[in-house]
OpenMM code with the backbone's topology and positions (N, CA, C; nanometers):
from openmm import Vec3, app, unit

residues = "UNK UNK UNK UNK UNK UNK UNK UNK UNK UNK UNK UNK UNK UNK UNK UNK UNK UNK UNK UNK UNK UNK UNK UNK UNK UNK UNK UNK UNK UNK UNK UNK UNK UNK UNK UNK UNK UNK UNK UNK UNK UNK UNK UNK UNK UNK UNK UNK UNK UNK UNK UNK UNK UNK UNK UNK UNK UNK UNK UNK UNK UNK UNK UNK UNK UNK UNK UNK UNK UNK UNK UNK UNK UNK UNK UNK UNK UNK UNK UNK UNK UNK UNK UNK UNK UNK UNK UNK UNK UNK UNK UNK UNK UNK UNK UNK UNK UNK UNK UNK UNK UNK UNK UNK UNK UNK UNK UNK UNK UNK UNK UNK UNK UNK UNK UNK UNK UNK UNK UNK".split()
positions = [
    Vec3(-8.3442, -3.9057, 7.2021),
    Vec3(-8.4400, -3.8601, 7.1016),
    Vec3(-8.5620, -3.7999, 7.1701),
    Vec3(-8.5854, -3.7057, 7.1123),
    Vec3(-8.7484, -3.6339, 7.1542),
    Vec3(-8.8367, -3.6978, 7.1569),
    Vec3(-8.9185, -3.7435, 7.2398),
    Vec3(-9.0413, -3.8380, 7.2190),
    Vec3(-9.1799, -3.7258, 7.2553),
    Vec3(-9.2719, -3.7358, 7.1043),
    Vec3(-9.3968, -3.6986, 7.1265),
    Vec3(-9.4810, -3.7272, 7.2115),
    Vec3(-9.5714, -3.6967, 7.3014),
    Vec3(-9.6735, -3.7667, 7.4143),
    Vec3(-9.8130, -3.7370, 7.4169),
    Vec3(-9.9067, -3.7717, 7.4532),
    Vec3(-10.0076, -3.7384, 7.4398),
    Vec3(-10.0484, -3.5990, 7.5186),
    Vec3(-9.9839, -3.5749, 7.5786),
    Vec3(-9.9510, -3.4124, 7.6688),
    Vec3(-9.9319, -3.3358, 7.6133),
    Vec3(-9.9031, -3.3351, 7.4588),
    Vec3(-9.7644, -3.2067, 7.3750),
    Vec3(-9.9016, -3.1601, 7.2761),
    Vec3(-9.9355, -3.0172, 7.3115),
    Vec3(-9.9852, -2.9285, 7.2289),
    Vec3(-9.9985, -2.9523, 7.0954),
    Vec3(-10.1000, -3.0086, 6.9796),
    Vec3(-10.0678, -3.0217, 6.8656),
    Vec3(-9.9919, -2.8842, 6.8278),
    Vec3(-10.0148, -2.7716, 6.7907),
    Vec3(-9.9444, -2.7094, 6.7598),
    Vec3(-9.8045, -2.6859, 6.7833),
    Vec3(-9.7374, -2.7356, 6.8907),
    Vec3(-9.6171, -2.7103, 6.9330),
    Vec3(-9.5793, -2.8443, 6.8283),
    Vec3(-9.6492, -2.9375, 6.8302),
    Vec3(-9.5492, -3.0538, 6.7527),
    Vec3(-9.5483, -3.0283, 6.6318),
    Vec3(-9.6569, -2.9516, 6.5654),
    Vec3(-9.6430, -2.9490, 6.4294),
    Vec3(-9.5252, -2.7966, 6.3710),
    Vec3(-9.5348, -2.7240, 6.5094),
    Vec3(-9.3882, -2.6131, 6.4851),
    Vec3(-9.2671, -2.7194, 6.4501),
    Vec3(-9.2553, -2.7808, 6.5549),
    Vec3(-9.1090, -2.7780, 6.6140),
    Vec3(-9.1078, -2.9519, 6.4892),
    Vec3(-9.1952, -3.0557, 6.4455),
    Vec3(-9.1991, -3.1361, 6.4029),
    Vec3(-9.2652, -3.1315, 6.3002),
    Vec3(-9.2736, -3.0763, 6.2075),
    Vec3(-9.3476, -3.0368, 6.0770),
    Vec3(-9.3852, -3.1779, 6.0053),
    Vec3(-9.2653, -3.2393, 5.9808),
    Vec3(-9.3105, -3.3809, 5.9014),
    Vec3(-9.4083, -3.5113, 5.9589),
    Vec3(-9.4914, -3.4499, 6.0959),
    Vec3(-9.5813, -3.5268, 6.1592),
    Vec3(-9.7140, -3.4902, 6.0999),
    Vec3(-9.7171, -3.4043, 6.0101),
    Vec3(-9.8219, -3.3975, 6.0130),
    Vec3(-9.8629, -3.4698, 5.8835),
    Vec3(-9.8274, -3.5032, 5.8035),
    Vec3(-9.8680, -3.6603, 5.7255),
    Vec3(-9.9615, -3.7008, 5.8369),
    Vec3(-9.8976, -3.7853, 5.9319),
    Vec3(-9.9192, -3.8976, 6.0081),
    Vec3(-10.0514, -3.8299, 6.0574),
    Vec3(-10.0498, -3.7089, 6.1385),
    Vec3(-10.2041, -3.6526, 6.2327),
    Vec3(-10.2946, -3.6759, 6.0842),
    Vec3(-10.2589, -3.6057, 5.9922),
    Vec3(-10.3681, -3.5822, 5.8703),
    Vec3(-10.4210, -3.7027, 5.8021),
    Vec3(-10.3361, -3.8187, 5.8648),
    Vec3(-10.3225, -3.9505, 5.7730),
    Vec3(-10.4452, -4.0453, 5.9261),
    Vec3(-10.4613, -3.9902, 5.9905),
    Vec3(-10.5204, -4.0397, 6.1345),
    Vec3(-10.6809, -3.9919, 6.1436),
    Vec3(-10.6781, -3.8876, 6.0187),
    Vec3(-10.7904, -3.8508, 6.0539),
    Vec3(-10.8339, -3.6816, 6.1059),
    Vec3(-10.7307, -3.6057, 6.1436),
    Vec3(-10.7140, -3.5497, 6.2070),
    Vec3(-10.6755, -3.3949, 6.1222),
    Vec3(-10.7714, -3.3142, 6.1576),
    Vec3(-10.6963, -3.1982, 6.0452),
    Vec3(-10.6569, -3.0933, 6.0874),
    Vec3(-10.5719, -3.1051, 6.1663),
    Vec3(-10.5152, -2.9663, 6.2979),
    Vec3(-10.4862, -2.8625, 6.2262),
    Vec3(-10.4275, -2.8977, 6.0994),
    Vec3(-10.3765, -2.8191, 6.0159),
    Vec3(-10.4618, -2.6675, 6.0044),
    Vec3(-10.5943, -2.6737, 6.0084),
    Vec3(-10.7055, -2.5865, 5.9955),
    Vec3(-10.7478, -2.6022, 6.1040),
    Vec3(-10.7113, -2.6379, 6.1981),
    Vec3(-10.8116, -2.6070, 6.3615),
    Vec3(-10.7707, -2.5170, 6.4322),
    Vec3(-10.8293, -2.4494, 6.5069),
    Vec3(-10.7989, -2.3472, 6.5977),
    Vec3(-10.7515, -2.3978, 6.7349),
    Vec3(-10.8565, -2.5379, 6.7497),
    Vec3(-10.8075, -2.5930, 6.8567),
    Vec3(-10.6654, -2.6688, 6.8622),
    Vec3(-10.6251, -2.7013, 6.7412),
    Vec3(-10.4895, -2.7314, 6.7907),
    Vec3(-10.3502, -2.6086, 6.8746),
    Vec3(-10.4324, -2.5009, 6.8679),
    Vec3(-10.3454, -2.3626, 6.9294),
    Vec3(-10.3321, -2.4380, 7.0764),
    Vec3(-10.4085, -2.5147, 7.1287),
    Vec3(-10.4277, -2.5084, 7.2611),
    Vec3(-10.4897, -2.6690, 7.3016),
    Vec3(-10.5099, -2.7280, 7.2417),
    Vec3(-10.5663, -2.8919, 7.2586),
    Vec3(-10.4447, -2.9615, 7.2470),
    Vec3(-10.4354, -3.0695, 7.3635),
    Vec3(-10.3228, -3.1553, 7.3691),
    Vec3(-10.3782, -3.3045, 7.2923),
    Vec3(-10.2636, -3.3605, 7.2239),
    Vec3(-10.3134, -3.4788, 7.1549),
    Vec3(-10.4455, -3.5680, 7.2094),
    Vec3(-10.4115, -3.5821, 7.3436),
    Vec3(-10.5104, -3.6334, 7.4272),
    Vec3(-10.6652, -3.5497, 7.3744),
    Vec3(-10.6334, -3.4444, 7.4516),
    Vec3(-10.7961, -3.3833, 7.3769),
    Vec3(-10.8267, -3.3765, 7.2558),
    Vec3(-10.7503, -3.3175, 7.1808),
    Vec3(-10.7827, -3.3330, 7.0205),
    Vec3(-10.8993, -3.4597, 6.9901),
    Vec3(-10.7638, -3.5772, 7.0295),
    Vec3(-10.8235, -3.7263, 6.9168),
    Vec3(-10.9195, -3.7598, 7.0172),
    Vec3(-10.9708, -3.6785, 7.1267),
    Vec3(-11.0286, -3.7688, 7.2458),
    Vec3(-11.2259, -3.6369, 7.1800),
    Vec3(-11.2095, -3.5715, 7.1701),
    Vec3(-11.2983, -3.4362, 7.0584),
    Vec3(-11.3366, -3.5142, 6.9328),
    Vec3(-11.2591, -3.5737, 6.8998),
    Vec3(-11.3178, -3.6520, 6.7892),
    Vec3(-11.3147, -3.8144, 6.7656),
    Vec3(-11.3506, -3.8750, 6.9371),
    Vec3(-11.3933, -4.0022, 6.9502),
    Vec3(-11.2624, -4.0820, 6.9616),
    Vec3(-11.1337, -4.0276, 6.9209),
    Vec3(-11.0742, -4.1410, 6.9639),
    Vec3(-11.0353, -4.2095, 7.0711),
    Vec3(-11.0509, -4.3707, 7.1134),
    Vec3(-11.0740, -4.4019, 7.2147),
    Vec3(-10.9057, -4.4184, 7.2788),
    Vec3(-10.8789, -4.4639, 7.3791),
    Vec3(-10.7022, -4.4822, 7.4109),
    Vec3(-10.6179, -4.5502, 7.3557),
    Vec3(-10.6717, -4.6694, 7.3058),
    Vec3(-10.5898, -4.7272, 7.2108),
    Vec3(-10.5531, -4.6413, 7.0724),
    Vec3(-10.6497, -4.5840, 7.0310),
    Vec3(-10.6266, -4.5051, 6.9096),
    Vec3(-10.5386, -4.4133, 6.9442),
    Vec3(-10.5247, -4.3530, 7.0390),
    Vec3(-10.5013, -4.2325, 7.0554),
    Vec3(-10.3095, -4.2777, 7.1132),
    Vec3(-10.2832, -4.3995, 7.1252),
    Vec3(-10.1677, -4.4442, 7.1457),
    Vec3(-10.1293, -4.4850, 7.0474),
    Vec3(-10.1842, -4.5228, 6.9600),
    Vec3(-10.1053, -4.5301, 6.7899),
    Vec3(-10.0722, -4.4750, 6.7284),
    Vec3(-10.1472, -4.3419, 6.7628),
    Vec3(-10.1440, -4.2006, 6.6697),
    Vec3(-9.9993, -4.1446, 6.7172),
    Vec3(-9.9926, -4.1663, 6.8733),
    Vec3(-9.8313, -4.1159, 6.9214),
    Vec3(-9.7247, -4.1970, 6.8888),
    Vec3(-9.7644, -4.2930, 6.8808),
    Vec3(-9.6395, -4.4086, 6.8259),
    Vec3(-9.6234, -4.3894, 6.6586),
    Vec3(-9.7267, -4.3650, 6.5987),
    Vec3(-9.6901, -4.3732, 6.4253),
    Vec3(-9.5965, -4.2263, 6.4033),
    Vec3(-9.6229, -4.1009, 6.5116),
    Vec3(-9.6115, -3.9735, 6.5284),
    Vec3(-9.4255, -4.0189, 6.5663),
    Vec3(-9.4315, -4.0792, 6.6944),
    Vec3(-9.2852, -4.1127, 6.6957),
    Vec3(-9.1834, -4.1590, 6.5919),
    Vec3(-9.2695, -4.3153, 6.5341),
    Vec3(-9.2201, -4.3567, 6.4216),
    Vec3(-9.1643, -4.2813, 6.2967),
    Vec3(-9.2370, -4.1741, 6.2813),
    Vec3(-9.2305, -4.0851, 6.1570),
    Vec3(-9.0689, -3.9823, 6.2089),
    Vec3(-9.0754, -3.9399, 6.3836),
    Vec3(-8.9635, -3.8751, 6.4037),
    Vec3(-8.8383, -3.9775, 6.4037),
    Vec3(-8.8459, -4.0682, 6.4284),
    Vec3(-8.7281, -4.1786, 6.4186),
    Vec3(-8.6678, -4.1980, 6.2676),
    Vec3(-8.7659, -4.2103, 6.1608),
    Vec3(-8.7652, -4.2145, 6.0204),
    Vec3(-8.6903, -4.0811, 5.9822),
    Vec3(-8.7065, -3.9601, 6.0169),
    Vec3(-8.6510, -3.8730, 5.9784),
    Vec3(-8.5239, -3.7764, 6.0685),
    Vec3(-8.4572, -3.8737, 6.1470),
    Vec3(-8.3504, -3.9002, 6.2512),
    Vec3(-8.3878, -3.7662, 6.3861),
    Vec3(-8.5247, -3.7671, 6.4114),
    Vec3(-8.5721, -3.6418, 6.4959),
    Vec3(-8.5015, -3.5329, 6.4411),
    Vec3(-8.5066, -3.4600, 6.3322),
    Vec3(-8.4892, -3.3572, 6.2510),
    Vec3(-8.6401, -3.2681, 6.2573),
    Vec3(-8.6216, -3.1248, 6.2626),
    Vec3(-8.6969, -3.0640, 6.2922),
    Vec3(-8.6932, -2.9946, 6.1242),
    Vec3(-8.7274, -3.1285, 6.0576),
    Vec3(-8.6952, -3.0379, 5.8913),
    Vec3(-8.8853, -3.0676, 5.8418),
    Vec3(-8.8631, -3.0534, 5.7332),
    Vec3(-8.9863, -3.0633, 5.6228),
    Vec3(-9.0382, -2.9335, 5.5996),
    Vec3(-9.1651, -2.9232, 5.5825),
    Vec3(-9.2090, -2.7883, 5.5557),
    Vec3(-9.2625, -2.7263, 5.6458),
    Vec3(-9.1981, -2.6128, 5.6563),
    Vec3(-9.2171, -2.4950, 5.7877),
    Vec3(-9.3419, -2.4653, 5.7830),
    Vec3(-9.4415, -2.4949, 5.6861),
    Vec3(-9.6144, -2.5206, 5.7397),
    Vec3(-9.6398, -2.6249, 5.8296),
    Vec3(-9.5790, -2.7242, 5.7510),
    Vec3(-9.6148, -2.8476, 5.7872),
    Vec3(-9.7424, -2.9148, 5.7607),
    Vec3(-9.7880, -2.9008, 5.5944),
    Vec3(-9.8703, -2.9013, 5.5063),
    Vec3(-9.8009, -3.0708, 5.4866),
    Vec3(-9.6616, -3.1372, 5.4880),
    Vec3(-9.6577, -3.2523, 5.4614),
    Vec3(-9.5303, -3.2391, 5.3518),
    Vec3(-9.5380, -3.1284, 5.2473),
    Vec3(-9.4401, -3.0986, 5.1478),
    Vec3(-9.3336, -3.1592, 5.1957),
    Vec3(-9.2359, -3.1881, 5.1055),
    Vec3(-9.1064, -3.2054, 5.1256),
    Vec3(-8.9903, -3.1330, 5.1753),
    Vec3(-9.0534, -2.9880, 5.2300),
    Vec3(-8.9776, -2.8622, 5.2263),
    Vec3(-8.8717, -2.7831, 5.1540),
    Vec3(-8.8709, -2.8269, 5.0210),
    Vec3(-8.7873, -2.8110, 4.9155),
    Vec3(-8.8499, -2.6973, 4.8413),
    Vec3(-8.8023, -2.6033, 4.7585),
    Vec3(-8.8319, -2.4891, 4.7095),
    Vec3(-8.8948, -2.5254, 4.5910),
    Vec3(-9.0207, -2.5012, 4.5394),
    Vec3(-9.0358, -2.5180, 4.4124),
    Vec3(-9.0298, -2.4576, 4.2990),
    Vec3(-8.9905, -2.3079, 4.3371),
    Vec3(-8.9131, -2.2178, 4.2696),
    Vec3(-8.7713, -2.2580, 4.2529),
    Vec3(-8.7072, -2.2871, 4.1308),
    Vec3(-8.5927, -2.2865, 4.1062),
    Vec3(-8.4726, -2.1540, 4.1286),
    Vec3(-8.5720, -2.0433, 4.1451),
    Vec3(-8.4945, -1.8921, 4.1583),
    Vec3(-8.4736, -1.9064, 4.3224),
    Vec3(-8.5457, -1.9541, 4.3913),
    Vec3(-8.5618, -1.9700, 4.5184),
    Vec3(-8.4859, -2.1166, 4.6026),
    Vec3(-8.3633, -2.1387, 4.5455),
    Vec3(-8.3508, -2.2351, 4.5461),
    Vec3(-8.2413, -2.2906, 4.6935),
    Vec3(-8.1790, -2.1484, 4.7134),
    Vec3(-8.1167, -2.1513, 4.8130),
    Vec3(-8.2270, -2.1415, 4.9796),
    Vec3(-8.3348, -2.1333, 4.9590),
    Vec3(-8.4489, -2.1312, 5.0510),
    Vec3(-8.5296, -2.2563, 5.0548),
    Vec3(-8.4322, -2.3652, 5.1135),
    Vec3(-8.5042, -2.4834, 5.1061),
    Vec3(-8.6300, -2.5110, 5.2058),
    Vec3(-8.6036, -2.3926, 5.3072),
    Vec3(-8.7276, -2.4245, 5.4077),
    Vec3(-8.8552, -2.4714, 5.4303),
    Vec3(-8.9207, -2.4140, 5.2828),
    Vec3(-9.0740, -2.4441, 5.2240),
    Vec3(-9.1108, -2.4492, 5.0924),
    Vec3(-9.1925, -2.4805, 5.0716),
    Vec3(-9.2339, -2.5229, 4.9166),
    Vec3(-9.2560, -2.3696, 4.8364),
    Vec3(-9.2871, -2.2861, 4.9384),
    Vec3(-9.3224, -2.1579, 4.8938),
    Vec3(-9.4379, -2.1269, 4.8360),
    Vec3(-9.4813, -2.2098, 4.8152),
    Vec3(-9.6080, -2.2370, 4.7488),
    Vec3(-9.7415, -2.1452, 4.7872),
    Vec3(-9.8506, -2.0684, 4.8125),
    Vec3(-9.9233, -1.9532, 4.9044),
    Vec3(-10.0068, -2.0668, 4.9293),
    Vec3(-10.0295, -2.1419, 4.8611),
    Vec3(-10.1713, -2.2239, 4.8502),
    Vec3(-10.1319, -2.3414, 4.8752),
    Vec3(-10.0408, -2.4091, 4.9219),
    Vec3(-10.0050, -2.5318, 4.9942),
    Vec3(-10.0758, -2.5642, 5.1071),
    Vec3(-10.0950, -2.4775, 5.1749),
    Vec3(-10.1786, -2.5167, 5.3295),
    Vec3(-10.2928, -2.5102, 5.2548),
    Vec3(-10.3799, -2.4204, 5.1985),
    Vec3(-10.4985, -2.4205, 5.1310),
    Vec3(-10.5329, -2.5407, 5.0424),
    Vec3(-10.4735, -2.5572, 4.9640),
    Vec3(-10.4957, -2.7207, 4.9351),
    Vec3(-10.5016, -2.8311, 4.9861),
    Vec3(-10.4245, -2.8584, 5.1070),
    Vec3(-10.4320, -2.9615, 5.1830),
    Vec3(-10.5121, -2.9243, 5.2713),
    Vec3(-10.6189, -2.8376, 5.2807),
    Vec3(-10.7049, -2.8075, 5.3716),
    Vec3(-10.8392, -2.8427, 5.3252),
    Vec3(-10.8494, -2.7855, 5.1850),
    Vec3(-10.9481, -2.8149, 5.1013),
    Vec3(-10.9327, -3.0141, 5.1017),
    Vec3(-10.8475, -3.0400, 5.0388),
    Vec3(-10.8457, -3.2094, 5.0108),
    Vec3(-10.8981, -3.2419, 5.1496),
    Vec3(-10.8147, -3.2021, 5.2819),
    Vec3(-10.9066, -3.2865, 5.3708),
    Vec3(-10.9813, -3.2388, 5.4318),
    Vec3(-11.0719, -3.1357, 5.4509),
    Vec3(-11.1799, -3.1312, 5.4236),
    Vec3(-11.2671, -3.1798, 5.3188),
    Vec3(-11.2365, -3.2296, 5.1536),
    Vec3(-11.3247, -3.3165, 5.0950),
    Vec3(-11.2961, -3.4548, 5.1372),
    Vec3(-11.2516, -3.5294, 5.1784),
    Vec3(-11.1907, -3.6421, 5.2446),
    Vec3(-11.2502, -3.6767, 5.3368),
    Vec3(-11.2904, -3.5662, 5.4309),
    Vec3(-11.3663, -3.5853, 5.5423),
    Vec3(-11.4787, -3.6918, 5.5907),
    Vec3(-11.4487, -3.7431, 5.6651),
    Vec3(-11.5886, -3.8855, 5.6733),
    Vec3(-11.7490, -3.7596, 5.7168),
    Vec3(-11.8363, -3.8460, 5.6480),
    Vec3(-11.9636, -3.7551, 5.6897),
    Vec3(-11.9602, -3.7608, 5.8205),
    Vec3(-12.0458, -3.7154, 5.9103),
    Vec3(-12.0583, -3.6830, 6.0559),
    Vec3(-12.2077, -3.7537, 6.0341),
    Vec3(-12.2636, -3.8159, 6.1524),
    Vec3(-12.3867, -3.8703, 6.1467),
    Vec3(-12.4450, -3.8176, 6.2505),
] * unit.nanometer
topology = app.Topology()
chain = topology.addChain("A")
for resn in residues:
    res = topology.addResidue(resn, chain)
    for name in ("N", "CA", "C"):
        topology.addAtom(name, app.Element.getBySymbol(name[0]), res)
């Protein structure tokens, strides 16, 4: 099985592992809208926004957990917004890849950005 590490490019995990990103977004973490995830390794990311090593080893283990749960399948939604990757167009139905949705990433960008803990 593929194991995530604190070395692996957020962006490369959220290509190639779409259904992790629950877990990053569920951590705190909103790569989804960062630029720096083009190029920040988990390590830097959660380490940019205080997380200390222990944190930052849970985040890879819940990240693993989630690929074990979904038998390391490189499925869900080809954003990787979290969707189920199922079409929500019924005309579109043979295109299970993504929700299709335009505003799927935009919504879950907006929510966590309102979600967001204040900054002090």
């Amino acid at each position: 099985m593929t194991k995530i590490t604190k070395d692996m490019i957020f962006a490369e995990i959220l290509e190639k592992y779409p259904q992790v990103g629950e877990v990053i977004m569920n951590a705190g973490l909103h790569c989804l809208g960062c630029s720096g995830a083009a190029s920040e390794t988990v390590e830097q990311g959660c380490k940019m926004h205080g997380f200390d090593d222990e944190k930052i080893a849970k985040l890879v283990e819940d990240m693993n957990k989630k690929l074990e749960e979904t038998g390391d399948k490189e499925e869900g939604c080809c954003c990787g917004c979290g969707c189920s990757g199922e079409s929500k167009d019924e005309e579109e139905s043979d295109d299970s890849e993504c929700c299709k949705d335009e505003d799927c990433c935009e919504e879950d960008k907006k929510e966590a950005e309102d979600n967001k803990p204040e900054e002090e």
